[in-house]
C-alpha positions in Angstrom: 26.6 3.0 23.1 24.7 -0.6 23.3 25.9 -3.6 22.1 23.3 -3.2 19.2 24.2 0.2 18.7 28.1 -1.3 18.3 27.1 -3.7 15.6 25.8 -1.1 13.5 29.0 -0.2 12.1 30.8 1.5 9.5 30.9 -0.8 7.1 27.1 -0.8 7.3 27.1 2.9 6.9 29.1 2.5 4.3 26.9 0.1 2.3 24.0 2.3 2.6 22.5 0.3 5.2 20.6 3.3 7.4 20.5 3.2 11.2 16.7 3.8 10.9 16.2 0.5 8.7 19.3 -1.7 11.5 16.6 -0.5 14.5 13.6 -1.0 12.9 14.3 -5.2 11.9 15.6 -5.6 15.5 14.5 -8.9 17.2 11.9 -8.2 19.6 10.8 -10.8 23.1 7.0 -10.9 23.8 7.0 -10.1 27.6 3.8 -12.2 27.5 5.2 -15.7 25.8 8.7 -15.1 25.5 8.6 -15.5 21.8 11.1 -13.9 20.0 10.2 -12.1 16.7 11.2 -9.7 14.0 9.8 -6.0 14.7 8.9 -5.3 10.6 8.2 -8.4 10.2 5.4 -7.9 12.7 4.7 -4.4 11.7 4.3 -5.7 7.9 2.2 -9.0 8.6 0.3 -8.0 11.7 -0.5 -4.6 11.3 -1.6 -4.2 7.9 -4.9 -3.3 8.3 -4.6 -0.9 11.6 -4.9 2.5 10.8 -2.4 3.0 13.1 0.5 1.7 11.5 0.6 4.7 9.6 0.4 7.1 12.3 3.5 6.2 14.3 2.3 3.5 16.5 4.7 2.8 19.3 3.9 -0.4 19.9 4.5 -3.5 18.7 2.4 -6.6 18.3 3.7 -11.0 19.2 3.3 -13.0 15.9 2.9 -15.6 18.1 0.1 -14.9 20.9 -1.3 -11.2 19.4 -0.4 -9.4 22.3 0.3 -5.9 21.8 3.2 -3.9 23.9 4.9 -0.8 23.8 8.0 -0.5 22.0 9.6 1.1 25.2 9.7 -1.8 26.8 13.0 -2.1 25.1 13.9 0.9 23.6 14.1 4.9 24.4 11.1 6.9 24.1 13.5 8.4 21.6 14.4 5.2 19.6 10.7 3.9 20.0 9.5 7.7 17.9 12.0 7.3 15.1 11.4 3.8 14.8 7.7 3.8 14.6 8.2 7.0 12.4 10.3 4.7 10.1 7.9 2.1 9.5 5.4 4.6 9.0 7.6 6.3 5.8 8.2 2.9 4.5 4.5 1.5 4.6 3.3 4.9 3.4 6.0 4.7 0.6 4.5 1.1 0.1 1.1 2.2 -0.5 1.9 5.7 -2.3 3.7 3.0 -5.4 0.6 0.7 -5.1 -2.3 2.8 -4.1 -3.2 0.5 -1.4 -4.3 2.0 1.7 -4.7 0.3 5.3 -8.1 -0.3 6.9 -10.2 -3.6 7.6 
């Protein structure tokens, strides 16, 4: 176990907190800047309009410079799937309640 996989504990589980949802709002480095940013929050503000999003993208993108890198630059290829599959549910869950649908 990681130390990130340690602080998803119990007491989370118990609160209903899921795993999928602890991974997916992990803090993310840009290996191009060094800025340090939220994964959904990048997913949510960043990616709104890729038709990718919604397909289980495996990468994510810097809210600071716009550079786009894979998510297994810091994850399994394992984590990085469920992740991206994740984010996918939830923004397809999003637009499913308020028939909005990505695309620029």
């Amino acid at each position: 176990m990681t130390g990130r996989d340690d602080r998803y504990s119990f007491e989370m589980k118990r609160r209903g907190v899921p795993k999928d949802l602890f991974d997916a709002s992990r803090q993310v480095t840009c290996p191009e800047c060094g800025h340090s940013f939220n994964l959904f929050y990048s997913r949510a503000k960043l990616c709104t309009g890729c038709v990718h999003a919604i397909n289980g993208c495996e990468f994510a993108r810097c809210t600071h410079c716009d550079t786009e890198f894979p998510l297994t630059n810091f994850m399994s290829k394992y984590s990085s799937r469920r992740t991206s599959n994740y984010i996918e549910s939830l923004i397809n869950n999003y637009h499913d309640t308020f028939g909005e649908r990505p695309g620029r």
